[in-house]
VEXDREN-2710 file (C-alpha; in Angstrom, 1 decimal):
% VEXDREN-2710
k/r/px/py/pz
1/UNK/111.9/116.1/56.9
2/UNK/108.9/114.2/58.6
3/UNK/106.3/115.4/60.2
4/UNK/104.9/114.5/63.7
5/UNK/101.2/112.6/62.9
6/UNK/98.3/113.8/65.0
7/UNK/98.7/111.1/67.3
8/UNK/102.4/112.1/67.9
9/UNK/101.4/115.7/68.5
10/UNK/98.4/114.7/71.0
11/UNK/101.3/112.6/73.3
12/UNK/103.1/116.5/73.1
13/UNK/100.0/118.2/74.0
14/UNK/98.8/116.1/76.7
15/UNK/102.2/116.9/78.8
16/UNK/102.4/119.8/81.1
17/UNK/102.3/120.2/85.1
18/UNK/101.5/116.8/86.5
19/UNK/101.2/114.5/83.2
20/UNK/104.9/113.3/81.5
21/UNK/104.1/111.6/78.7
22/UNK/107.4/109.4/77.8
23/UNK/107.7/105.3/77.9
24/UNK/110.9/104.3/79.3
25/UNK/112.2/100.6/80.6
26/UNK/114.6/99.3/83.3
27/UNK/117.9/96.6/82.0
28/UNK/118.9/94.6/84.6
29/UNK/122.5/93.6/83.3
30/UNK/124.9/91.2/84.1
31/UNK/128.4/92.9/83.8
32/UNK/130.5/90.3/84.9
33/UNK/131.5/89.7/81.8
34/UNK/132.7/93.3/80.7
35/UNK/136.4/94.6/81.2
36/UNK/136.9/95.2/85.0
37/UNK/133.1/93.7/85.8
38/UNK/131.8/97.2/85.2
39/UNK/129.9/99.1/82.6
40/UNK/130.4/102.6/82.8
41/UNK/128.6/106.2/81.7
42/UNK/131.5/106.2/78.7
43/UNK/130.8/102.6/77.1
44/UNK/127.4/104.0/77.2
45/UNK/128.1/107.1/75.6
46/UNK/130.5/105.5/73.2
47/UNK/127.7/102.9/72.4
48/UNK/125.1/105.4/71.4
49/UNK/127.5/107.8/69.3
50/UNK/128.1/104.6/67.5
51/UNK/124.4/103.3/66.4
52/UNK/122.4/106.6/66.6
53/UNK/121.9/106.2/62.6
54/UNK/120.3/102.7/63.2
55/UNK/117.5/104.7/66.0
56/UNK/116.2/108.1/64.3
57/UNK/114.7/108.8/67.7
58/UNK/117.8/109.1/69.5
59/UNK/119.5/111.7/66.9
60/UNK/116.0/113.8/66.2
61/UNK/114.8/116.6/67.9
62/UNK/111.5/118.7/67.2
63/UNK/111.3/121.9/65.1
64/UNK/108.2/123.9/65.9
65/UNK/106.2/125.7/63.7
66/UNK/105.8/129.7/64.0
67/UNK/103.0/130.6/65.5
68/UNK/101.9/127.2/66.2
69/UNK/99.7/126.8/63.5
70/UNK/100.7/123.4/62.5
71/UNK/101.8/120.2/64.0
72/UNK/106.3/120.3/64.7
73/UNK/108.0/118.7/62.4
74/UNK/111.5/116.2/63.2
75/UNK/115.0/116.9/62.2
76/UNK/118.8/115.4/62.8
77/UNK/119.8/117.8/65.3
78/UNK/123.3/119.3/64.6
79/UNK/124.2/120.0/67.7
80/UNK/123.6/116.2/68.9
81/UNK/125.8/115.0/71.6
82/UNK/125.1/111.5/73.5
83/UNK/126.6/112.4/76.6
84/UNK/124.4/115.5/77.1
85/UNK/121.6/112.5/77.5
86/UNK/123.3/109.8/79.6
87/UNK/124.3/110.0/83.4
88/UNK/125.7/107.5/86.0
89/UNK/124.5/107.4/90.2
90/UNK/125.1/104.6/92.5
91/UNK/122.8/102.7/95.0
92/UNK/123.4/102.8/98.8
93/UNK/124.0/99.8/100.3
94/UNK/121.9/97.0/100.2
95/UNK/121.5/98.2/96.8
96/UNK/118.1/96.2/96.6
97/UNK/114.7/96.3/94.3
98/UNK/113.0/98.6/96.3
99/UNK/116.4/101.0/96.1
100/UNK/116.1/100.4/92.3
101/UNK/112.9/101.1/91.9
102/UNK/112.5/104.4/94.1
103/UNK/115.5/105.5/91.8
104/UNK/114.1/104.5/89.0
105/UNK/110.4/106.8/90.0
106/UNK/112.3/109.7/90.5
107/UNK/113.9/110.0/87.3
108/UNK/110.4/109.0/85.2
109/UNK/109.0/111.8/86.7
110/UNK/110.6/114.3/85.2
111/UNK/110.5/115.8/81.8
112/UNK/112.5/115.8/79.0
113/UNK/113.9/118.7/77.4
114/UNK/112.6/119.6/74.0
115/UNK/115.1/121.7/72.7
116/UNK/117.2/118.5/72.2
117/UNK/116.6/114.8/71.3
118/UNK/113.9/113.4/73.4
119/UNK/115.2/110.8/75.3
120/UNK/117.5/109.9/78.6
121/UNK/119.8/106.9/79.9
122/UNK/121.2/106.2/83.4
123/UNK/123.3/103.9/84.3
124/UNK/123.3/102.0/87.7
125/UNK/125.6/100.6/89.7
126/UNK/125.4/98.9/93.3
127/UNK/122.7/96.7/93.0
128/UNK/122.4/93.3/94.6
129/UNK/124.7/90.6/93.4
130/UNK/126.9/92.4/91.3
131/UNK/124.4/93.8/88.9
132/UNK/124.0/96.9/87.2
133/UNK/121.1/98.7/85.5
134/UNK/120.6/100.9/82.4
135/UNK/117.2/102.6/82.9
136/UNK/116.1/104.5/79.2
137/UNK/113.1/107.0/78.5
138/UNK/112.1/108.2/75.2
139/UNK/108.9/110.3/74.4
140/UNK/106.1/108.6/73.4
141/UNK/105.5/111.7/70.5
142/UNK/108.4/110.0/69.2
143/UNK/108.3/106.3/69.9
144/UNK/105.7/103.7/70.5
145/UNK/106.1/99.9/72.1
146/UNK/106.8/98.2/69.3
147/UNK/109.4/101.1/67.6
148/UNK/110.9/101.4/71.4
149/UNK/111.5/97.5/71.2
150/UNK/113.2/98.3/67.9
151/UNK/115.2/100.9/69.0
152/UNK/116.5/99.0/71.9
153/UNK/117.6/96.2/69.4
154/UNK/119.8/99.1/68.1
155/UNK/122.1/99.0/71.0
156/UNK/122.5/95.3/71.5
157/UNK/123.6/92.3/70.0
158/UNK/122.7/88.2/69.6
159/UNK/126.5/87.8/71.4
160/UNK/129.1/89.3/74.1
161/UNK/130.7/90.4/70.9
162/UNK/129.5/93.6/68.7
163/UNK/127.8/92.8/65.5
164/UNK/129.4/94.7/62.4
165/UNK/127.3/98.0/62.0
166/UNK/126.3/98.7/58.4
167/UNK/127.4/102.4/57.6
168/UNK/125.7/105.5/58.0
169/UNK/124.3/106.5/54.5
170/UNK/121.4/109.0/55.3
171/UNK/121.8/112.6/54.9
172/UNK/121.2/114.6/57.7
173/UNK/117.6/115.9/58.2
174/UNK/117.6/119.4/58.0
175/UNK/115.1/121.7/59.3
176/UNK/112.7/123.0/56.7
177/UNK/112.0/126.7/55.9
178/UNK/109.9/129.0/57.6
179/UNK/107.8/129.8/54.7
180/UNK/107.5/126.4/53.8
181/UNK/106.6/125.4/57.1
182/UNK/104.0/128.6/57.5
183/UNK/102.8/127.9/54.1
184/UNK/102.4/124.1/54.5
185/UNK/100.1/124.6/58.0
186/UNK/98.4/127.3/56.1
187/UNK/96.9/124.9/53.7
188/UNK/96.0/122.2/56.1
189/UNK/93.9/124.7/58.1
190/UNK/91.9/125.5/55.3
191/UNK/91.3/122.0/54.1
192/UNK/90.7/120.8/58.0
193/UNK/87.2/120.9/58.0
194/UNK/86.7/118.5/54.8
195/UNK/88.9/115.9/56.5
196/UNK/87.6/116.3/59.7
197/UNK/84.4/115.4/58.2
198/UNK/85.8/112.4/56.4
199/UNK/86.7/111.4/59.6
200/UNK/83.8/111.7/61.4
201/UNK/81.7/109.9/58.8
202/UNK/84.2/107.0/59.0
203/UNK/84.0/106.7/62.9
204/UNK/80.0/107.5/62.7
205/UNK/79.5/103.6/62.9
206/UNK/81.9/102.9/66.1
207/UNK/81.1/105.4/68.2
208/UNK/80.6/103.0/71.1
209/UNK/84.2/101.8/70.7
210/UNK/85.8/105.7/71.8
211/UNK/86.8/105.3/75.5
212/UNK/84.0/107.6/77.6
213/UNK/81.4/108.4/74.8
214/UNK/81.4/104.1/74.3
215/UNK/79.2/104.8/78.0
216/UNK/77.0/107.2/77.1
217/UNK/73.3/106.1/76.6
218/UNK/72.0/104.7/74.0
219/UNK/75.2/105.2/71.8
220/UNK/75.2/101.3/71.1
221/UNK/71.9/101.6/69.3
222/UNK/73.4/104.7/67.7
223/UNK/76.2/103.2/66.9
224/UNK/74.6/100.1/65.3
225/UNK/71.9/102.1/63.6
226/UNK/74.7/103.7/61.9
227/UNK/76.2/100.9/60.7
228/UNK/73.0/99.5/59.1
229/UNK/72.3/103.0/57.6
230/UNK/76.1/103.1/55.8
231/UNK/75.6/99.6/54.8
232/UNK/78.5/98.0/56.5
233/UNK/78.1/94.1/57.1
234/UNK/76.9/93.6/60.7
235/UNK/75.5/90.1/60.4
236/UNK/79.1/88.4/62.5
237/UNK/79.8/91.3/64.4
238/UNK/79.4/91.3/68.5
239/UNK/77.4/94.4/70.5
240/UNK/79.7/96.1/71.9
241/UNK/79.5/96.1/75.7
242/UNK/78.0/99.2/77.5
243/UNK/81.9/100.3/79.0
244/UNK/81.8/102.0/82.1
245/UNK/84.5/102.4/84.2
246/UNK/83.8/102.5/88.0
247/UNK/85.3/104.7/90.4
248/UNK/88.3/103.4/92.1
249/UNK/91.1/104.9/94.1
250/UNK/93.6/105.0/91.4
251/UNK/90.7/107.3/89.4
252/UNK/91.5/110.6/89.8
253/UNK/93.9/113.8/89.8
254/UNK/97.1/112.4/90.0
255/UNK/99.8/114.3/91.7
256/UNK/102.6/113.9/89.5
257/UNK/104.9/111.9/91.5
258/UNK/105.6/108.1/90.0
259/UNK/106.2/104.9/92.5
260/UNK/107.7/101.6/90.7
261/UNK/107.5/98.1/91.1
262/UNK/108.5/95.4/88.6
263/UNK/108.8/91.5/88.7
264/UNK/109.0/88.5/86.4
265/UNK/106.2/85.7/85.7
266/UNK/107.8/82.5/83.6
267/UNK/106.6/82.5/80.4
268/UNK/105.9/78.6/80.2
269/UNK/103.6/78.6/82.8
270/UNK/101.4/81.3/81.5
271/UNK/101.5/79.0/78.0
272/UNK/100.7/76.2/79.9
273/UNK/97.6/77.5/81.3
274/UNK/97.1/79.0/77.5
275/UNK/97.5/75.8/76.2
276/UNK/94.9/74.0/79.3
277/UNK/92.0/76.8/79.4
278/UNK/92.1/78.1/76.0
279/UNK/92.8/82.0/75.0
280/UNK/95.9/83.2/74.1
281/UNK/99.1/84.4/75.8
282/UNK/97.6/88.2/76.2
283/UNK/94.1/86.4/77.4
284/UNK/96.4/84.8/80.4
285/UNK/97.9/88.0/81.2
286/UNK/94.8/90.0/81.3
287/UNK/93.2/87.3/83.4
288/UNK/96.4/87.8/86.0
289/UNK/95.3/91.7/86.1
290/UNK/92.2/91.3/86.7
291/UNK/92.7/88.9/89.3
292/UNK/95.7/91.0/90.7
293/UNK/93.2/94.2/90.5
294/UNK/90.4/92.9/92.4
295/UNK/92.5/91.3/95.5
296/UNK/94.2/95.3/95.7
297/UNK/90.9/96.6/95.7
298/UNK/89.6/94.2/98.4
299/UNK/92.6/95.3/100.3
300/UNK/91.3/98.5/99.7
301/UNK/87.5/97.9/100.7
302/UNK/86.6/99.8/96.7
303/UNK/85.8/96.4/95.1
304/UNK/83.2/97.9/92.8
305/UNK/80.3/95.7/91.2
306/UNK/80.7/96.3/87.9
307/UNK/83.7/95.2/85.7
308/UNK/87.5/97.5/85.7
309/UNK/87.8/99.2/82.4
310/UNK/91.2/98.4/80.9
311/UNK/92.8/100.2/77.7
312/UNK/94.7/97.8/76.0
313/UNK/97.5/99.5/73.5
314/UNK/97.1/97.8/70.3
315/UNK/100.3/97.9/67.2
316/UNK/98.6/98.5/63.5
317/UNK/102.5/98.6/62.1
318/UNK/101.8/96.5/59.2
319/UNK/105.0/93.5/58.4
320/UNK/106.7/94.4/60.8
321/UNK/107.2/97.6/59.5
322/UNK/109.2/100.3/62.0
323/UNK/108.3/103.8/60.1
324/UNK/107.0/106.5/62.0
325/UNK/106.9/107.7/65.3
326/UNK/103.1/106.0/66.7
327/UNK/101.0/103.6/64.4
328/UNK/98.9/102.5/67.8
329/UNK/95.6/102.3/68.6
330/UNK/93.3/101.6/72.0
331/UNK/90.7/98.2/72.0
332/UNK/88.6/99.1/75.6
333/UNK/88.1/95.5/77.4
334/UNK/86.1/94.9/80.7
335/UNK/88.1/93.1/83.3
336/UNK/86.2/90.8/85.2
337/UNK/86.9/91.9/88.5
338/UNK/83.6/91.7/90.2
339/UNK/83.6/87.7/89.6
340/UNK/84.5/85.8/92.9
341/UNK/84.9/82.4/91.4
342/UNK/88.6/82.0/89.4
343/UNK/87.4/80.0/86.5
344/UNK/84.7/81.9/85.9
345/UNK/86.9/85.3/85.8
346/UNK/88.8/83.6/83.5
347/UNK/86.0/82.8/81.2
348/UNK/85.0/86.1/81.6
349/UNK/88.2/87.9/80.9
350/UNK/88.8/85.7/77.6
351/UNK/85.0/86.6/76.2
352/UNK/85.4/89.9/76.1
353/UNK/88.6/89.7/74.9
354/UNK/87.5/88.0/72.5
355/UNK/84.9/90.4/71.4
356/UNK/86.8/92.9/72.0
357/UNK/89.2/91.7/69.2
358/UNK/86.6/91.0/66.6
359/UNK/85.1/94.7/67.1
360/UNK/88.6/96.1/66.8
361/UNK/89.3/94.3/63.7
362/UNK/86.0/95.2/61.9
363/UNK/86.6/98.8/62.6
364/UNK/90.6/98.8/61.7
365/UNK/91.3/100.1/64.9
366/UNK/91.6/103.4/63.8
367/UNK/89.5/105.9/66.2
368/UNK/92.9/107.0/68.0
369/UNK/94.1/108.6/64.5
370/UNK/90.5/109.4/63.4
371/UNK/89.7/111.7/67.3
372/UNK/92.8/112.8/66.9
373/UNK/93.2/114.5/64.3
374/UNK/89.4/116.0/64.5
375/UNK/90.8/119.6/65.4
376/UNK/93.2/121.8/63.5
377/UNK/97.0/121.9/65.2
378/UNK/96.5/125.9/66.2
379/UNK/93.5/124.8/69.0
380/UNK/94.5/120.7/69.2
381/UNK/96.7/121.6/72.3
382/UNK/94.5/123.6/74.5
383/UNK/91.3/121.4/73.6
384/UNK/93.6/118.8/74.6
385/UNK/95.0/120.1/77.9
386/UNK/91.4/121.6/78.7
387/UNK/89.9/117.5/78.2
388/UNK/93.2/116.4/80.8
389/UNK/91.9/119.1/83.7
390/UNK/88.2/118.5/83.6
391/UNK/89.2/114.6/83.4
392/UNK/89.2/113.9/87.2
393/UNK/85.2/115.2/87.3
394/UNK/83.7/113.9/84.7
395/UNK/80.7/111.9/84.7
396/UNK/81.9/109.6/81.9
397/UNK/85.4/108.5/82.8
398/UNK/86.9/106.7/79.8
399/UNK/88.7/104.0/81.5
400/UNK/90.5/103.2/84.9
401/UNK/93.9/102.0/83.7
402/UNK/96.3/100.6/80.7
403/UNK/97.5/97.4/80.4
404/UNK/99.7/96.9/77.7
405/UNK/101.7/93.7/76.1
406/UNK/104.2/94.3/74.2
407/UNK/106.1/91.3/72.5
408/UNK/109.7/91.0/73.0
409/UNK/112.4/88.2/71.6
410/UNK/112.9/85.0/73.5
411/UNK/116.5/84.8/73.5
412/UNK/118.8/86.6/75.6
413/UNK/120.7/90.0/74.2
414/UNK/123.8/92.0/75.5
415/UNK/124.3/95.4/75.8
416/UNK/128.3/95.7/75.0
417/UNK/129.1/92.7/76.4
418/UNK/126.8/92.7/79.3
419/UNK/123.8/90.5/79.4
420/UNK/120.4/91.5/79.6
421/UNK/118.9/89.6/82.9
422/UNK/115.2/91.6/82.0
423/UNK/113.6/94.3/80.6
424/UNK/111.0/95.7/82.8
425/UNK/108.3/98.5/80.7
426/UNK/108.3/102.2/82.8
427/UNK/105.2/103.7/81.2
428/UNK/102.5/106.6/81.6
429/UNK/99.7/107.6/84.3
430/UNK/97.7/110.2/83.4
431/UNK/94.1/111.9/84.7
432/UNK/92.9/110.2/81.9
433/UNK/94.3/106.7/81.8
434/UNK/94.2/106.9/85.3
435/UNK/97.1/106.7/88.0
436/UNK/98.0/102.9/87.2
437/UNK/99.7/101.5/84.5
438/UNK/100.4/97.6/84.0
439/UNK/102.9/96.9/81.4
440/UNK/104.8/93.9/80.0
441/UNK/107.0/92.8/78.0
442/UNK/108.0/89.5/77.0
443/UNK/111.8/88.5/77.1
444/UNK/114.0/85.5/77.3
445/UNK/111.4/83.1/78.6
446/UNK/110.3/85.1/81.0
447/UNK/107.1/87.8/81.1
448/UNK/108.9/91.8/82.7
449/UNK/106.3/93.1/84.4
450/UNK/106.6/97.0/85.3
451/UNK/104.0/98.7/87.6
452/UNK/104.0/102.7/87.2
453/UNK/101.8/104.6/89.4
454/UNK/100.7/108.1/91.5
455/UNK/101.8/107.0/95.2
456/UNK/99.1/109.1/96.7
457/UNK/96.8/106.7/94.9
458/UNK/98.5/103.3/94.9
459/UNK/101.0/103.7/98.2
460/UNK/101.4/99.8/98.1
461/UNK/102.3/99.0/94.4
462/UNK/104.8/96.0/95.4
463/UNK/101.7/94.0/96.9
464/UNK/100.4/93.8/93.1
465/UNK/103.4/92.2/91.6
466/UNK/102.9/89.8/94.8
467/UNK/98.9/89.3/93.4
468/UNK/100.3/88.9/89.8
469/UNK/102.4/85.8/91.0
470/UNK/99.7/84.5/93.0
471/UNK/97.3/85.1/90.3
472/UNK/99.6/82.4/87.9
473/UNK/99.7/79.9/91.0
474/UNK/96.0/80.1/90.9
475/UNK/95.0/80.0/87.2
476/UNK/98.3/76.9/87.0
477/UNK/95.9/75.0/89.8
478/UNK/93.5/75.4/87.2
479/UNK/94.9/74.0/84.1
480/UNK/95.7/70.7/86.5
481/UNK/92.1/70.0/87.1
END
């Protein structure tokens, strides 16, 4: 049996009335190739039943704990059956993006069902061009980017045809006893307070890192006082910039509806102007944002002075390893918004990033497990859910939205015999996180962009994947000079 980590449980607590808290992604296929130039709801189903012991997500459903006294726990549910978890609709004529992607909103926004494995497919059919679509969610307790990447590569293969499947040899997961369960949560309870002090004295040094408190005054001083006082080795390490996030419209209460837009940028250019201006591959991609971000907010007449806050989801799976459900962390980067002139934006952007980095890798990253797990399971939920509904009024707003880049292979993969055309991310808005989400992955040569957000906040969404493109024609110009 394994246990859902803190971090797991937090994505569970967080979700409730206008917060969903799953990651999902949009297939464009090409099914020309497959029998009859379709790919229907039972190849799907048939194609799940067959791998679901290479994906533990897709077979595992939670087991809560009586009395809720400790985090749930995951087991093989019995009672698993794919095509509970898969449905099929069809697109009016013309059958175009902005069809998709209104389809695509609707079905984000709802929630999954606990009582069975966390996850959904839909297949779609009537798009443009003789294309179809498989749109997936999974819960983030369950999944992260990286493990959702991996679980993907579960269903698809290198070729049209299937590769051989090794056999299932794992014995089911059962669910564990109720006294061992009550037993188990009774002795963490107890010894909560000693790790929570462990934790505390290990994140005593970057307090300024922790999205919010990093703006509170004087808690860089703190911070570094702290780190002179526990004898850690300072002399290389950057200040950590004062992180405030300004107000913008897509701060806020969201409302619970989701509006889509997605796109792709070719991945050559962006390495060209890598290669040209210096940075890396996620440096370029940030720069687009923040040059995307501040042309929306012009629009917008909420251009703010100060620098967007961005969270930027950061994998600590170590060799590539896929165990566990979340093994994430946050870095907190300004985006240079406020600066008028290109280059200098993208000087900026790839300073602090750069700082950014070095801060994260001093610290190990590891504030999102450490604030996590700070209260005992029985009162994690409700101090949770309480933090989500005073959110929209506080005076220190952690950050105004995630971008996220999550690394995907560059050659093309099929999904029974139809090719995958792109991949574009469908992730989270939140009070917190705020009511925009930029997220990419990297496929095929090409960089997936998907833009979730709260319509009542961002009505226009498309217009950014428009800014994205013109943000590459821009920062291309520049690598020429």
């Amino acid at each position: 049996m394994t246990q859902l980590t803190t971090v797991d449980a937090t994505f569970l607590n967080v979700e409730g009335g206008r917060t969903v808290a799953h990651i999902g992604g949009l297939g464009i296929l090409d099914t020309s190739a497959c029998p009859g130039g379709r790919l229907g709801l039972a190849d799907i189903v048939e194609l799940v039943r067959e791998r679901a012991h290479l994906a533990k997500p897709l077979r595992q459903r939670l087991v809560e704990v009586p009395l809720g006294i400790d985090r749930p726990y995951w087991i093989d549910d019995p009672d698993f059956d794919p095509a509970g978890h898969v449905q099929e609709i069809e697109l009016p004529l013309p059958g175009n993006d902005r069809q998709l992607a209104d389809a695509i909103a609707g079905l984000h926004e709802r929630p999954l069902d606990r009582r069975r494995p966390l996850w959904e497919m839909c297949m779609i059919h009537g798009l443009a061009e003789g294309r179809s679509a498989l749109y997936a969610k999974v819960h983030h307790a369950a999944i992260d980017g990286v493990l959702a990447a991996e679980t993907l590569a579960a269903l698809l293969d290198l070729s049209p045809e299937p590769r051989a499947l090794p056999a299932c040899t794992d014995a089911p997961v059962e669910a564990p006893g109720t006294l061992t369960m009550l037993g188990a949560g009774l002795v963490k309870n107890l010894t909560h307070p000693f790790r929570s002090a462990q934790s505390l004295v290990r994140l005593a040094p970057y307090l300024d890192e922790i999205p919010g408190l990093g703006s509170a005054p004087g808690m860089g001083r703190a911070s570094r006082a702290l780190q002179i006082l526990m004898r850690r080795d300072t002399r290389n390490l950057p200040d950590m910039p004062r992180l405030s996030a300004p107000a913008t419209p897509f701060n806020g209460a969201i409302s619970g509806r989701h509006v889509f837009a997605y796109g792709s940028l070719p991945l050559e250019d962006i390495k060209q102007v890598r290669r040209a201006l210096g940075g890396s591959v996620n440096d370029v991609v940030m720069a687009l944002c923040a040059t995307a971000l501040r042309r929306w907010l012009e629009d917008h007449g909420a251009l703010p002075d100060e620098p967007l806050i961005a969270a930027v989801p950061v994998s600590l799976r170590q060799g590539g390893s896929c165990q566990g459900s979340n093994q994430l962390s946050l870095m907190v980067a300004p985006l240079a918004t406020h600066v008028a002139d290109p280059a200098e934006r993208f000087e900026a952007v790839r300073a602090a990033m750069r700082a950014v980095k070095r801060r994260f890798v001093a610290s190990s990253g590891s504030w999102v497990q450490e604030v996590s797990g700070m209260l005992p399971a029985p009162i994690a939920g409700l101090a949770t859910r309480t933090v989500l509904q005073l959110a929209p009024n506080s005076l220190l707003r952690a950050v105004n939205l995630i971008v996220s880049n999550v690394p995907g292979p560059q050659l093309p993969l099929y999904l029974r015999g139809a090719r995958v055309l792109a991949y574009y991310p469908v992730s989270v808005i939140s009070d917190v996180s705020g009511g925009l989400n930029i997220t990419v992955f990297s496929y095929d040569g090409h960089i997936d962009v998907g833009l979730t957000a709260c319509p009542e906040m961002v009505p226009d969404v498309w217009n950014l994947m428009v800014y994205l493109a013109d943000a590459l024609d821009e920062l291309k110009k520049l690598a020429e000079v």
